[in-house]
N, C-alpha and C positions, 0 to 999 in steps of 0.2 A: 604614806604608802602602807598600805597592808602588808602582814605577813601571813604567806600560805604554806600549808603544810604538807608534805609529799612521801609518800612510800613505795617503794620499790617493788613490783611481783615477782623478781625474778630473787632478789638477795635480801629485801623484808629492810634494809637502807630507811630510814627514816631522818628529814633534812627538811629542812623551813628556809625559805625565798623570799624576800622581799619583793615584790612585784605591784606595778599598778594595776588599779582596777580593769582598764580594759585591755592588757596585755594577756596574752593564750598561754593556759597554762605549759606547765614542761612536760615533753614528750620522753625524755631520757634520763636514767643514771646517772650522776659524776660519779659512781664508784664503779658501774661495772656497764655501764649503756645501756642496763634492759629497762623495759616500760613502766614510768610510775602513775599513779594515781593519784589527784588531789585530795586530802581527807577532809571533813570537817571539824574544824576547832574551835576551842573556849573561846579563843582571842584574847589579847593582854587585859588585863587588870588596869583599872582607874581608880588612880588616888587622889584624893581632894587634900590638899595643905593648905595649912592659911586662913585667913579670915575671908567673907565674902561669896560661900558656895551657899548660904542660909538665906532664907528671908527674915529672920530676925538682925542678921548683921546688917540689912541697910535702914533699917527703922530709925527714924528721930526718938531723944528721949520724950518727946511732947506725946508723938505714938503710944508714945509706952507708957506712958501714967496713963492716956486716955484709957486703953485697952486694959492697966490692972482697974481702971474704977466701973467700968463695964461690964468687967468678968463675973463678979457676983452677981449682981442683977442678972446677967442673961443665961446663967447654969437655974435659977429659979424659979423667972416664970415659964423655959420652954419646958420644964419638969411639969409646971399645973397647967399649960395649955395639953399639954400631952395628956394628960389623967384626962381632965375633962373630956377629950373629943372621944378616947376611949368609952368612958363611961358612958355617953349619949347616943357614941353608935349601937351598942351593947344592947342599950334597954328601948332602942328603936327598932332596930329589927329585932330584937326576941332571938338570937341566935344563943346565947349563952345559956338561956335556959334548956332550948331544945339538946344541947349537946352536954349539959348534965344528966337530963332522964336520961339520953342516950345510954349514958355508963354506967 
């Protein structure tokens, strides 16, 4: 169940309810009966403990050798596929040039 958060107009009272979702909020005070308003709040905090909020905690070791022998290879050639396709759009439209004279 959520908790909501409430203040007072009349005494400035501030007090948190535990309430279900589709329950109406409070109309009243427990300190003095005049009219509160629900605020908007942070909302609690989430902590993770333990093993298994990761996707590396459920990996096989087999995973894991695959993925360290793959790791070099694929940091290398997407670096020279990259250079290249720059390089050929560059000197196919002529754009690089024009925006040198420019400056």
């Amino acid at each position: 169940m959520p908790t909501y958060e409430y203040e007072c107009t009349n005494c400035g009272h501030r007090f948190e309810e535990f309430q279900n979702i589709t329950a109406e909020p409070l109309k009243t005070c427990p300190v003095c009966a005049g009219e509160v308003r629900r605020l908007i709040s942070t909302g609690g905090g989430l902590i993770f403990k333990g093993s298994g909020f990761y996707i590396t905690d459920y990996r096989s070791e087999d995973y894991k050798k695959q993925a360290k022998k793959d790791q070099p290879e694929s940091t290398g050639s997407s670096e020279k596929k990259t250079s290249t396709k720059t390089d050929s759009s560059a000197t196919s439209t002529g754009t690089t040039d024009k925006k040198d004279s420019q400056t």
